[in-house]
C-alpha positions in Angstrom: 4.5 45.6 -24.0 0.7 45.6 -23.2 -1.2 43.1 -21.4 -3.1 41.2 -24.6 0.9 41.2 -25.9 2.1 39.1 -23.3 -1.3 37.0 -23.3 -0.6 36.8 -27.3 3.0 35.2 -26.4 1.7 33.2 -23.5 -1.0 31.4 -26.0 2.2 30.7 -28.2 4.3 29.3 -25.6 1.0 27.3 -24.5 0.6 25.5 -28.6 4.5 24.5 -28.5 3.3 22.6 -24.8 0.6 21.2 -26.1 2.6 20.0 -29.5 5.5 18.6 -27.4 2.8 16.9 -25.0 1.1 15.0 -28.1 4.6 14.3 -29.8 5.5 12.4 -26.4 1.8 10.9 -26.1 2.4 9.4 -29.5 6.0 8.1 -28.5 4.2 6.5 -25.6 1.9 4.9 -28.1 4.5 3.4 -29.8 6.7 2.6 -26.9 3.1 0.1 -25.8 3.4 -1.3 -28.7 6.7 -2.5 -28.2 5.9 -3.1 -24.4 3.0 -5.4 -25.5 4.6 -7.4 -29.1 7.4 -8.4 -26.0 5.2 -9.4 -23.5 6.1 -6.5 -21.0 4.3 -4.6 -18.2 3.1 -2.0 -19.1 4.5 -0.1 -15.6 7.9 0.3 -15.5 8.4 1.3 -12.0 12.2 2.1 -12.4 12.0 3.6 -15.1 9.5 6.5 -14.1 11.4 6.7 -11.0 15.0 7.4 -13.4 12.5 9.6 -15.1 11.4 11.5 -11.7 14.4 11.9 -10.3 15.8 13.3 -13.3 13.3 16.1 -13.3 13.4 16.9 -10.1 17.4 17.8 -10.6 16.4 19.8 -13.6 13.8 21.8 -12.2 16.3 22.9 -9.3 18.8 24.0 -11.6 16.5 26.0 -13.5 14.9 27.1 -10.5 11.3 25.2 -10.5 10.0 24.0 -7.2 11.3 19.9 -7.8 8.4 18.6 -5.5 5.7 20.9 -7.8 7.2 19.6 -11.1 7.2 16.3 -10.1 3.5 17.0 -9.1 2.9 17.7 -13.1 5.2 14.7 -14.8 3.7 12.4 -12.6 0.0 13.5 -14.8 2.0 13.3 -17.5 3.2 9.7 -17.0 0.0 8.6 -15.9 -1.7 9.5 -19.2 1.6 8.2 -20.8 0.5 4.5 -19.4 -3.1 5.1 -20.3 -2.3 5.3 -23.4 -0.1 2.4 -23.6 -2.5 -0.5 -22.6 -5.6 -1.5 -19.9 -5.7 -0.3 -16.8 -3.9 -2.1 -13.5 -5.9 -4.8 -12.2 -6.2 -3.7 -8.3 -7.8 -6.2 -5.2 -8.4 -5.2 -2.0 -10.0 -6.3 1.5 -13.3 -5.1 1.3 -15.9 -3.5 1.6 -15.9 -0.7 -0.2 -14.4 2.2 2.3 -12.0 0.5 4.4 -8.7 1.4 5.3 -7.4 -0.9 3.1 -8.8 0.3 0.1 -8.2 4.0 1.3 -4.1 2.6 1.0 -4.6 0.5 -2.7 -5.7 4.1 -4.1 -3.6 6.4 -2.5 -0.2 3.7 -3.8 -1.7 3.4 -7.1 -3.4 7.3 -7.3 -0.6 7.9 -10.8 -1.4 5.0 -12.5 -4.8 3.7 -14.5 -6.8 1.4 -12.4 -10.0 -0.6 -11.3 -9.9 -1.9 -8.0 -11.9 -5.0 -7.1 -13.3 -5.6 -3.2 -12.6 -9.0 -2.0 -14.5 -10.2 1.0 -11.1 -12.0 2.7 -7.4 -11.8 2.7 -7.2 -15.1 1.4 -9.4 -14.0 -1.3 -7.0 -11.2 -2.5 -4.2 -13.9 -2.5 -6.5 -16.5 -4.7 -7.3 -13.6 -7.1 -3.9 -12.9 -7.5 -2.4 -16.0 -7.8 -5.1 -16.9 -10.4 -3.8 -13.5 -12.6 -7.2 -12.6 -12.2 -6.2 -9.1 -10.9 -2.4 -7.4 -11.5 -1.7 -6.5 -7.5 -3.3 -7.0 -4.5 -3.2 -4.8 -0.9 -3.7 -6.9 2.1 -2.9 -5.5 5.4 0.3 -7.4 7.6 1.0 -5.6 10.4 -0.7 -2.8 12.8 2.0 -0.7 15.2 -0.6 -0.7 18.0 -2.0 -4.3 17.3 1.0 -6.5 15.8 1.0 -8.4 12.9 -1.5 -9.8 10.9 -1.5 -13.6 11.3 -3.4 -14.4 8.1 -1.7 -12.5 5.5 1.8 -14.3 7.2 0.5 -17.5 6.9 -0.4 -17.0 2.8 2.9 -15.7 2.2 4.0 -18.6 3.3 1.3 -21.0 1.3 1.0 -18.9 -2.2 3.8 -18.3 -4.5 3.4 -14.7 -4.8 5.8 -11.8 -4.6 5.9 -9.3 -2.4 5.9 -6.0 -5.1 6.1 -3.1 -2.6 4.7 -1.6 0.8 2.6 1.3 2.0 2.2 2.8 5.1 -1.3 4.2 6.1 -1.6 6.2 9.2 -5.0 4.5 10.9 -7.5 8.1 11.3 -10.1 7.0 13.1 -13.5 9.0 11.8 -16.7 9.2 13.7 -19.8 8.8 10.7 -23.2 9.7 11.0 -26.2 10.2 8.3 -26.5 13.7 7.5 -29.7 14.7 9.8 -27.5 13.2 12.8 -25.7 15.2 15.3 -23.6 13.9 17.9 -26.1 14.5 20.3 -28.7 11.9 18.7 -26.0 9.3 18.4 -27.1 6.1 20.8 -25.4 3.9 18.9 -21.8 3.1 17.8 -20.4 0.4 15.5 -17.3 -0.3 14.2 -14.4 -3.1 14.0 -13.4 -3.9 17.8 -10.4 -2.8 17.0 -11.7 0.5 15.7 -14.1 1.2 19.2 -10.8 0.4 21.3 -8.8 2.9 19.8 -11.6 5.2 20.1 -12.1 4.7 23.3 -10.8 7.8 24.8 -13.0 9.5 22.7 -16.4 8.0 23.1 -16.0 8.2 26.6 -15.9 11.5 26.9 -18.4 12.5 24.3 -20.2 9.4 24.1 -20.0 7.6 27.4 -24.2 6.0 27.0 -23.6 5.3 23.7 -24.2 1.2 22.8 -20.6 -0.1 21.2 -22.0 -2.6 18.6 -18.8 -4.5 16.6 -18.8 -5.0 13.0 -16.8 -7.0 10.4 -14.7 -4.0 9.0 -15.1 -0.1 9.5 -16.7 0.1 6.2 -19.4 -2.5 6.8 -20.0 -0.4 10.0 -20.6 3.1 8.0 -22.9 0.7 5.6 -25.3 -0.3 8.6 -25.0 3.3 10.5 -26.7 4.6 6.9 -29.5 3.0 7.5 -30.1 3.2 11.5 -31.6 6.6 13.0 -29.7 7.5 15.9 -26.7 5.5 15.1 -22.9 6.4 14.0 -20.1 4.6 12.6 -16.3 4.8 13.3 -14.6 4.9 10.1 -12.7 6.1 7.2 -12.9 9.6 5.2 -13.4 7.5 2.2 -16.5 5.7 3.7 -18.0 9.2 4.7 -17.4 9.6 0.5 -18.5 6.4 -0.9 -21.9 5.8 1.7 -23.2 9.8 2.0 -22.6 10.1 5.5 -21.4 13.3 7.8 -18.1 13.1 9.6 -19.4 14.0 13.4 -15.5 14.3 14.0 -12.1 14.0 12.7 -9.2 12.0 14.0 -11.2 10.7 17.2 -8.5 7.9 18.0 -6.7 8.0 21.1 -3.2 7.8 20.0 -2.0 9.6 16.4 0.7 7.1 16.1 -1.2 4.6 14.6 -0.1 3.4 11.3 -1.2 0.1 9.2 1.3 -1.5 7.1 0.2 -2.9 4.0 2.0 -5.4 1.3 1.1 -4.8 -2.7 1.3 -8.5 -3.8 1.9 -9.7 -7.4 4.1 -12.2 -9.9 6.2 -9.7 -10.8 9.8 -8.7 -8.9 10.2 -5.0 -8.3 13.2 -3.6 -9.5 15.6 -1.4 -6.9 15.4 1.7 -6.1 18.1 2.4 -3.8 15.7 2.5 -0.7 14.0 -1.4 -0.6 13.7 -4.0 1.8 13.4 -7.9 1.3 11.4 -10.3 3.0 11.8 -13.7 3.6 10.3 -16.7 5.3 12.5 -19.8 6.8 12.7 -21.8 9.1 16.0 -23.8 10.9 17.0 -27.2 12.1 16.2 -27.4 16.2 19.7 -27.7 17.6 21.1 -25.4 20.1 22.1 -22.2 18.5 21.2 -22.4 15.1 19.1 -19.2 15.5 21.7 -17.0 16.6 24.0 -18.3 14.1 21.9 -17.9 11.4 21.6 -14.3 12.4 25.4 -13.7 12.7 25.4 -13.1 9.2 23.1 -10.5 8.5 25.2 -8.8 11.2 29.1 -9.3 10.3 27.6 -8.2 6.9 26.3 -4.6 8.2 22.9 -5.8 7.4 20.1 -4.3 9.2 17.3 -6.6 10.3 14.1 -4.5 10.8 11.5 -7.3 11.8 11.7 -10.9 12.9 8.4 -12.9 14.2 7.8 -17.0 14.3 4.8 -18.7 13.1 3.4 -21.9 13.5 3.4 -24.4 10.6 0.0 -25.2 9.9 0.4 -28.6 9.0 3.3 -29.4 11.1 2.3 -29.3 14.7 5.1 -27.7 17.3 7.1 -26.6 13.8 7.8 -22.9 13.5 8.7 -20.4 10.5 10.6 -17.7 10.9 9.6 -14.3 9.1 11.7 -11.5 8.2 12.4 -8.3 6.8 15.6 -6.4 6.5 17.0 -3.5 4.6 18.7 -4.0 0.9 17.9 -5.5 -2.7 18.7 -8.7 -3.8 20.5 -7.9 -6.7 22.4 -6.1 -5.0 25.7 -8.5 -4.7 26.1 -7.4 -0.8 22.3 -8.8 0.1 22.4 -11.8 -2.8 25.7 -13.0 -1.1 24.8 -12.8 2.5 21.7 -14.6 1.7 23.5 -17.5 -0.2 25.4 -18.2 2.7 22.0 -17.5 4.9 20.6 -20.1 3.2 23.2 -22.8 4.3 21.8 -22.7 7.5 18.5 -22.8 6.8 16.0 -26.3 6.6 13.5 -24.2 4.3 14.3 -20.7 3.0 11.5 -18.7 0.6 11.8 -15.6 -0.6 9.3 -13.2 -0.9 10.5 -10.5 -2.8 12.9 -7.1 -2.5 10.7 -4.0 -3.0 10.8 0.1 -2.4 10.1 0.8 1.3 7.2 3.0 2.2 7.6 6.7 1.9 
């Protein structure tokens, strides 16, 4: 068979693809119809993921690489939902660039959105709880810096749910306008946070350089576009959204720096056969209670992976206790222990089960 044959036949094979792709385009169509007449989301997280899985086990059989067809049916869904009804609703802690939003996009990359900057955590929460947005990403804990006091404390205040989790490994970026080397850099801004874990880095490179601190990262690569001589610490996206040069890549002084961030909404995430739950409580002060309360995650074989107090901000001296541990709560092993949990408790509030991070 000639060349232009097998071209002929691939062009064939390529109209029954792109007849099957509209026939399931026009299911998905319908299907939002439904989704929309009974008041449903339009994402249906565990469904996609039945979806996924199930294509990954075909494409092994039939000898497809599972990871590159997921790749091409995660497009496909992605259209699916745009077809289906408006786009998600995203907020973020803002500006526009910062590691925060870098994480909001890369969770939500499959699925139709518009993401909103807010200028404060506690702004995210308020847009949220107003259903002014679908989700929002705050940041609640750092692995070099701890957790992130804030976003704790409105967990506790708003009624929210905690819908899933990312974690972001923190690369630390140093930004410059484009007719800037490093050698013409006299000034450096950035978060605190940012300069400290850069500075390894700047002393070796940049040891005159003035450290100026900043609000955020991104509001750093916003002033450094406008100052001659002057660089910014920062994220790749930044370098995108402002028209700056990246000087250097990955300038931070330890790779194992990761952010963990919490995707908050109304709605309950469904399992998935890897989640976690979180919960705030707190427990009556009387010798032991703590450790008894705890007893019962562990004669359970439940496996706590953070635990932190807080101070009540309206209760002076009074503590609330957050944690996280590995299950879903419908799941009758996690729903029982935390019945009985409960018992022990003065206040228990829970904030949701939801997929762990990849």
């Amino acid at each position: 068979m000639s060349l232009a044959e097998y071209r002929k036949k691939v062009d064939a094979v390529d109209d029954q693809i792109l007849r099957l792709l509209q026939q399931r385009i026009e299911l998905s169509k319908k299907i939002g119809q439904v989704k929309r007449q009974s008041s449903l989301p339009i994402h249906d997280q565990r469904r996609e993921s039945r979806i996924l899985n199930r294509v990954r086990g075909v494409g092994r059989r039939i000898g497809f690489d599972p990871h590159e067809l997921e790749a091409v049916y995660r497009r496909i869904l992605t259209v699916s939902r745009q077809v289906q009804g408006e786009d998600l609703k995203i907020a973020y802690l803002g500006p526009r660039g910062t590691f925060c939003e870098q994480a909001a996009r890369t969770h939500f990359r499959d699925q139709p959105a518009t993401y909103t900057e807010k200028s404060s955590i506690s702004d995210v929460f308020r847009s949220v709880d107003a259903k002014e947005e679908d989700f929002g990403v705050v940041p609640v804990e750092n692995s070099i810096e701890g957790s992130v006091n804030i976003t704790l404390d409105l967990l506790f205040e708003f009624d929210l749910k905690v819908y899933g989790e990312i974690e972001g490994r923190i690369r630390h970026n140093l930004l410059s306008r484009p007719e800037t080397s490093i050698r013409d850099v006299g000034v450096i801004l950035s978060h605190p946070q940012a300069l400290a874990q850069c500075r390894r880095f700047i002393e070796s490179n940049l040891p005159n350089a003035e450290l100026r601190e900043e609000s955020s990262t991104a509001r750093a690569a916003q002033k450094a576009r406008r100052m001659k001589g002057s660089a910014a610490i920062g994220t790749e996206l930044a370098a995108d959204i402002y028209g700056m040069t990246i000087l250097a890549r990955g300038i931070e002084n330890t790779r194992d720096n990761y952010t963990r961030f919490f995707v908050l909404s109304h709605r309950s995430a469904e399992p998935t056969g890897r989640d976690k739950t979180s919960i705030i409580y707190s427990i009556p002060h009387a010798p032991g209670s703590l450790q008894r309360s705890l007893e019962i995650f562990a004669r359970r074989g439940i496996n706590l992976t953070k635990i932190e107090s807080r101070p009540m901000q309206k209760a002076p001296w009074e503590y609330f206790f957050y944690c996280d541990f590995e299950g879903h709560l419908k799941d009758r092993k996690y729903a029982e222990a935390l019945k009985e949990f409960e018992k022990k408790c003065a206040l228990l509030k829970v904030l949701g089960s939801y997929p762990r991070a990849r």
